[in-house]
Backbone as CSV, one residue per row, in Angstrom:
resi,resn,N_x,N_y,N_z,CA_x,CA_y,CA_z,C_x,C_y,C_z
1,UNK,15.646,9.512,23.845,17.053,9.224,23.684,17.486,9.680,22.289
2,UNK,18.534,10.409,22.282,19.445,10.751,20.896,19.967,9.870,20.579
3,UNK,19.736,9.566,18.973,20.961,8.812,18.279,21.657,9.566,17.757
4,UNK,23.163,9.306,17.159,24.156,9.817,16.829,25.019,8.826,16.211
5,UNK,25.503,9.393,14.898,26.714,8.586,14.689,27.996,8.614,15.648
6,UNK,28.307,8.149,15.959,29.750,8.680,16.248,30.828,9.391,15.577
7,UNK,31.163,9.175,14.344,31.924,9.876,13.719,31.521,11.342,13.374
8,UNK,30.292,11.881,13.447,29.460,12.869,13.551,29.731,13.834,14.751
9,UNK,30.604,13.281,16.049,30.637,13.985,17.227,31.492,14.874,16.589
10,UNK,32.381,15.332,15.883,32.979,16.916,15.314,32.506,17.916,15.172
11,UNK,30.787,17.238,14.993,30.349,18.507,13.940,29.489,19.206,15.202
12,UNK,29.707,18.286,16.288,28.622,18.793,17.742,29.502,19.753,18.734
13,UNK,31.019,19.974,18.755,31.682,20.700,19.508,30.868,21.897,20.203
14,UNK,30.800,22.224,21.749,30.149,23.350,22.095,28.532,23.113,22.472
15,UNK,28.284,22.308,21.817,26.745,22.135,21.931,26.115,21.544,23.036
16,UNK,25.333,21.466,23.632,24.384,20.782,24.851,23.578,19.267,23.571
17,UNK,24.557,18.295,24.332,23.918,17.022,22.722,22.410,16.517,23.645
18,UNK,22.511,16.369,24.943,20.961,15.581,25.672,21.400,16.156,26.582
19,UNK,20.108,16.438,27.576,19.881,16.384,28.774,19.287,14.963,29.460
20,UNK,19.393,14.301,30.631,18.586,13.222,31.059,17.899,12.972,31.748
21,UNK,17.147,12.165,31.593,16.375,11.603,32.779,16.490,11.798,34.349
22,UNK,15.730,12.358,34.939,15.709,12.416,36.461,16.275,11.033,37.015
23,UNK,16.860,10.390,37.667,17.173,9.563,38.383,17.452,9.841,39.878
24,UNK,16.911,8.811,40.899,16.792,8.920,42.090,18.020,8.493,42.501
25,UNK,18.957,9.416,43.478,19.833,8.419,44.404,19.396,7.957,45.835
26,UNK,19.117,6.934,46.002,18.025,5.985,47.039,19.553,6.139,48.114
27,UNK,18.510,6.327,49.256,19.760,5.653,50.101,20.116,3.633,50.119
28,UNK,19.120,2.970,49.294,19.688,1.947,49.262,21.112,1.778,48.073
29,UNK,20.950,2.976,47.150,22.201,2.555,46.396,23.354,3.495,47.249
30,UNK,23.151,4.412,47.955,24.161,5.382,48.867,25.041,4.126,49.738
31,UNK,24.000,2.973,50.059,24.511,1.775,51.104,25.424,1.298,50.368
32,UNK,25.126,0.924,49.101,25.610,-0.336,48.460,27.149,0.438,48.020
33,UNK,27.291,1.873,47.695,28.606,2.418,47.108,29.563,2.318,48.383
34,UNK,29.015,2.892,49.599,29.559,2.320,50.445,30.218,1.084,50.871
35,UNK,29.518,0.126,50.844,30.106,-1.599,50.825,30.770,-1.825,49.995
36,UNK,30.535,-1.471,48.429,31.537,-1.267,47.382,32.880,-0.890,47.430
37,UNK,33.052,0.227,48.480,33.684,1.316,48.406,34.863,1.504,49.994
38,UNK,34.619,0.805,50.856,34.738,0.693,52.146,34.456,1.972,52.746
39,UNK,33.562,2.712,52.068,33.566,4.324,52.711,32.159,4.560,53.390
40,UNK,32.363,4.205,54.395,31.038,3.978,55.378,31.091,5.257,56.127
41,UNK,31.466,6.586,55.832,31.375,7.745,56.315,29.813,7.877,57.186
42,UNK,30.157,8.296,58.333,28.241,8.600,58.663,27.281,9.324,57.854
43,UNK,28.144,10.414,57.548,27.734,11.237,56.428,26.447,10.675,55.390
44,UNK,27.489,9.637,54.843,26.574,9.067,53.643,25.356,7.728,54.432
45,UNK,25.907,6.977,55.596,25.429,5.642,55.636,24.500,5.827,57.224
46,UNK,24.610,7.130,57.874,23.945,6.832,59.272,23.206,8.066,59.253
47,UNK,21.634,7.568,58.951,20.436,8.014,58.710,19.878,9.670,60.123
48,UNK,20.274,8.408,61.077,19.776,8.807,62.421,20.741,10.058,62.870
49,UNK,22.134,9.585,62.590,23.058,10.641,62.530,23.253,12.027,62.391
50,UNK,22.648,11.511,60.874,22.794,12.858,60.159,21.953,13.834,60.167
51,UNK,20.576,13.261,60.296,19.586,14.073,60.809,19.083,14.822,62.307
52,UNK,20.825,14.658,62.918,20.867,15.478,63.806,22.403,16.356,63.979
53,UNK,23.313,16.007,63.019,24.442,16.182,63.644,24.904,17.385,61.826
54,UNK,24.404,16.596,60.817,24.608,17.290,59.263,24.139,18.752,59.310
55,UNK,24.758,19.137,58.705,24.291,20.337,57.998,23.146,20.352,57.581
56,UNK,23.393,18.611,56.738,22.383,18.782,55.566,20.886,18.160,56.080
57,UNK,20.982,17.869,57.613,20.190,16.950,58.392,19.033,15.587,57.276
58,UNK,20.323,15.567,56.689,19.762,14.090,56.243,21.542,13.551,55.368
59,UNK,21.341,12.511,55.102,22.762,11.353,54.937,22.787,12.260,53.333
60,UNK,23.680,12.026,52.697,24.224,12.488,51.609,24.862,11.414,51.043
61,UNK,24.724,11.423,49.206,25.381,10.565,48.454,27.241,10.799,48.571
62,UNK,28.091,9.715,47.969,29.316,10.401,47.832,29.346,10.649,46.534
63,UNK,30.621,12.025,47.301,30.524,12.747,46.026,30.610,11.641,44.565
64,UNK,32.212,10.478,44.757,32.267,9.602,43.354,30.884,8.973,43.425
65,UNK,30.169,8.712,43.571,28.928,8.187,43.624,28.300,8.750,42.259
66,UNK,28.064,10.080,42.505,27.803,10.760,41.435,28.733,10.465,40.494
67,UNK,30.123,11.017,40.408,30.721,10.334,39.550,30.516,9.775,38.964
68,UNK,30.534,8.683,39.636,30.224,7.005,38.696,29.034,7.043,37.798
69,UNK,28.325,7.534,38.163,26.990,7.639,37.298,26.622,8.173,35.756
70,UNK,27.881,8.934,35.766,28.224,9.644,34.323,28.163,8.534,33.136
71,UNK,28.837,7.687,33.392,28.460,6.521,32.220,26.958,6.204,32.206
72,UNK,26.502,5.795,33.101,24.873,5.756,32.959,24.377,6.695,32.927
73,UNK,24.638,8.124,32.680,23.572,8.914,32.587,23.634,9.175,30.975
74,UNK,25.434,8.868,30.485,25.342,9.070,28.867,24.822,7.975,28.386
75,UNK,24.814,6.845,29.005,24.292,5.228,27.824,22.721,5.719,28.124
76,UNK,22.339,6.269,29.103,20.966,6.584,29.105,20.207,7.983,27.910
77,UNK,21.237,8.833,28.264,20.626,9.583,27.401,21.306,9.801,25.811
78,UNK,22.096,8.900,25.497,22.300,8.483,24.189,22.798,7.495,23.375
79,UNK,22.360,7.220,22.260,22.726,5.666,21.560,23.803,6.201,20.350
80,UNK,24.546,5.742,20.231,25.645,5.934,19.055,25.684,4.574,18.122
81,UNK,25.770,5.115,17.217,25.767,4.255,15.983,27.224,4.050,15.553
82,UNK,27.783,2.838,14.284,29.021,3.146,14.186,29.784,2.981,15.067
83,UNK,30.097,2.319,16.039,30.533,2.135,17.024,31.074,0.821,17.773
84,UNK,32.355,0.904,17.850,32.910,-0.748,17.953,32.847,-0.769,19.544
85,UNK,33.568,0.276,19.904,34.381,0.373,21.511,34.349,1.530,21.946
86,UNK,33.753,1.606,23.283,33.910,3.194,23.752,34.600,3.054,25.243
87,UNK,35.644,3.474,25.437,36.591,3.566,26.733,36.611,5.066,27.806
88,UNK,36.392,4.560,29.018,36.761,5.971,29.926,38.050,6.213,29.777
89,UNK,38.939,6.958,29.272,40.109,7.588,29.260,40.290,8.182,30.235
90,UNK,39.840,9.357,31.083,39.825,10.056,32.788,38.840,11.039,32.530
91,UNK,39.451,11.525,33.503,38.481,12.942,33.611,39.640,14.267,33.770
92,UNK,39.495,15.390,33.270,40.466,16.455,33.112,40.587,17.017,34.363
93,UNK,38.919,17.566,34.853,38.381,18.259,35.953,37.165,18.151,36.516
94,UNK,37.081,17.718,38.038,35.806,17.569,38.831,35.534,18.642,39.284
95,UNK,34.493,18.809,39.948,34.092,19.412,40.914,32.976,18.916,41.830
96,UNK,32.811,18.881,43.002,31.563,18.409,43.825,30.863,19.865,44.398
97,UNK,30.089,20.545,43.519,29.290,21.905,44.084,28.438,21.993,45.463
98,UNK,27.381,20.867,44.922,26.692,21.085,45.935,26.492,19.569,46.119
99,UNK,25.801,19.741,47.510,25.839,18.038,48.001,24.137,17.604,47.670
100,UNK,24.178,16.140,47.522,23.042,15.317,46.483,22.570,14.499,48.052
101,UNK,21.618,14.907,49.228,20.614,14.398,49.855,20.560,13.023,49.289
102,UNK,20.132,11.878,50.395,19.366,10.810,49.949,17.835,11.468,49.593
103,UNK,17.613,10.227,48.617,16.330,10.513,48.040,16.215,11.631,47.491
104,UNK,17.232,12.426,46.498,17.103,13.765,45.626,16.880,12.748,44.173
105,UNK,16.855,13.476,43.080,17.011,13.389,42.084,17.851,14.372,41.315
106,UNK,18.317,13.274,40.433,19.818,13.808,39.440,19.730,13.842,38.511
107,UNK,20.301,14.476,37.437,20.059,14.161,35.735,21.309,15.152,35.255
108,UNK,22.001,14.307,34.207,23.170,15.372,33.056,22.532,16.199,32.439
109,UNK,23.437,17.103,32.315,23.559,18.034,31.367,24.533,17.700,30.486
110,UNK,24.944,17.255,28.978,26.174,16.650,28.573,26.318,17.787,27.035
111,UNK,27.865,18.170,27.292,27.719,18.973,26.268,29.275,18.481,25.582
112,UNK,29.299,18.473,24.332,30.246,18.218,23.576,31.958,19.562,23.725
113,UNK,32.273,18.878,24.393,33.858,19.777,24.580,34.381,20.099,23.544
114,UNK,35.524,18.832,23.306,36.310,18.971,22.392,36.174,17.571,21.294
115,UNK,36.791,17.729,20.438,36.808,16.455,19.912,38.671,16.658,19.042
116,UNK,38.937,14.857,19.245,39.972,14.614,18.252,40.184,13.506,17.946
117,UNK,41.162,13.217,16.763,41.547,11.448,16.132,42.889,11.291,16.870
118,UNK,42.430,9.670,17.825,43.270,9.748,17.975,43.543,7.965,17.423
119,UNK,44.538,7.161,17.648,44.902,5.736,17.487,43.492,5.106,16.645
120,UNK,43.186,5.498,15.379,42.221,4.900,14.976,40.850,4.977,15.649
121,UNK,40.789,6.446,16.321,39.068,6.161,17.040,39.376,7.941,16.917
122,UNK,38.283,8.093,18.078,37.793,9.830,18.442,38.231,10.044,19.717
123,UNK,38.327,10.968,20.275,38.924,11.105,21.704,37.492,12.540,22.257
124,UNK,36.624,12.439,22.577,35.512,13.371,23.061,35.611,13.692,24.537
125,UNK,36.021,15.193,24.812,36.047,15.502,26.120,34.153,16.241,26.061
126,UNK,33.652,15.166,27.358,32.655,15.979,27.447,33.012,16.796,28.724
127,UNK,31.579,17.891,28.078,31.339,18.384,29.935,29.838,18.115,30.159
128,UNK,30.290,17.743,31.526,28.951,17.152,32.437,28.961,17.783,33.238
129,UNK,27.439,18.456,33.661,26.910,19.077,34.638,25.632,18.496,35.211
130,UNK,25.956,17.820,36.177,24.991,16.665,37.123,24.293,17.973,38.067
131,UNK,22.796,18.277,37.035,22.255,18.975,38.564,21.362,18.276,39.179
132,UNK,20.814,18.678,40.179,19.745,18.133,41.488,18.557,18.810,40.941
133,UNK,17.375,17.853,41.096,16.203,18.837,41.072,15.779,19.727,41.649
134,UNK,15.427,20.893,42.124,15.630,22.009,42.660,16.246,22.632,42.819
135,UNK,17.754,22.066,42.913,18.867,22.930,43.568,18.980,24.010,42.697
136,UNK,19.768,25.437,42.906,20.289,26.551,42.129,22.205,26.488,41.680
137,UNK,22.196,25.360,42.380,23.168,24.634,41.657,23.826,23.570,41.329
138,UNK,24.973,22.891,40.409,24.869,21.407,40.342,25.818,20.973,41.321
139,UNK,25.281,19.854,41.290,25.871,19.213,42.033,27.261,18.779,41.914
140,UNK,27.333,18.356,40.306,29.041,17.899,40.157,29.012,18.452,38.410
141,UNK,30.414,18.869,38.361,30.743,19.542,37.037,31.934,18.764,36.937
142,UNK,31.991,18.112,35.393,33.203,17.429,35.156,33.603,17.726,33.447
143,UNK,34.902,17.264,33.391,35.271,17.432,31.797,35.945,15.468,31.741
144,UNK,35.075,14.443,31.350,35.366,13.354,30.724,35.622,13.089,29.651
145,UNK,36.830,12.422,29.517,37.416,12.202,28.496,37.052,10.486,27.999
146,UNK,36.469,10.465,26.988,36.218,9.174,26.521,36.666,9.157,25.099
147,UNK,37.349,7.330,24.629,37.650,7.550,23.384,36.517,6.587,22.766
148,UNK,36.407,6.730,21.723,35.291,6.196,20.789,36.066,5.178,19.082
149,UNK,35.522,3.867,19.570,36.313,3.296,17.939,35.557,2.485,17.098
150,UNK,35.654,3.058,16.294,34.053,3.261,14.766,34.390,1.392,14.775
151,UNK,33.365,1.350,14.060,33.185,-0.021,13.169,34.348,-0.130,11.855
């Protein structure tokens, strides 16, 4: 895991700051986003289904699924110092490339966008590139906007 100041994210613009950890998407957490989510698509939740009717002949995560994971893949692959409050502000631009199988593994790519001051904090657009292990391409490409407010 990287540490980092926070007030230091200026000097990282452009750069690849961590890559992370492999993480599994289980079809038991594919269930649970679902119930979360009321999005019980067969797609994602009917095993038997999909492995006859999919493309992908097996159930698939949703795409926000991945999504969501972006906060845990940055608290995972980095610790910031200096740091009172860090807020999701949005996201600029998604994309869902390729589709994430139950039982694949995932990990960021997180690279420092842009940076600015804004209301007494930092405003850091990252870009995230969530690939799959194996795949030849990622799975989800995003530009998140988070603000950051020092100590």
């Amino acid at each position: 895991m990287l540490t980092l100041d926070v007030r230091t994210l200026r000097d990282r613009i452009g750069q690849e700051i961590a890559v992370g950890e492999w993480f599994e998407i289980s079809q038991a957490r594919i269930n649970q986003f679902a119930d979360a989510t009321g999005d019980h698509q067969w797609i994602h939740v009917d095993e038997a289904r999909a492995a006859v009717e999919s493309p992908f002949r097996a159930t698939i995560a949703h795409g926000f699924l991945t999504l969501s994971l972006m906060s845990t893949f940055i608290r995972d692959a980095l610790r910031f110092t200096g740091l009172r409050l860090a807020i999701n502000y949005g996201l600029n631009r998604v994309r869902f490339v390729s589709p994430v199988p139950s039982g694949a593994r995932v990990r960021a790519r997180i690279t420092a966008g842009a940076f600015e001051e804004v209301n007494k904090g930092y405003q850091v657009v990252w870009h995230v590139t969530v690939e799959r292990e194996g795949a030849t391409k990622p799975c989800c490409v995003a530009e998140w906007i988070v603000r950051y407010y020092p100590e």
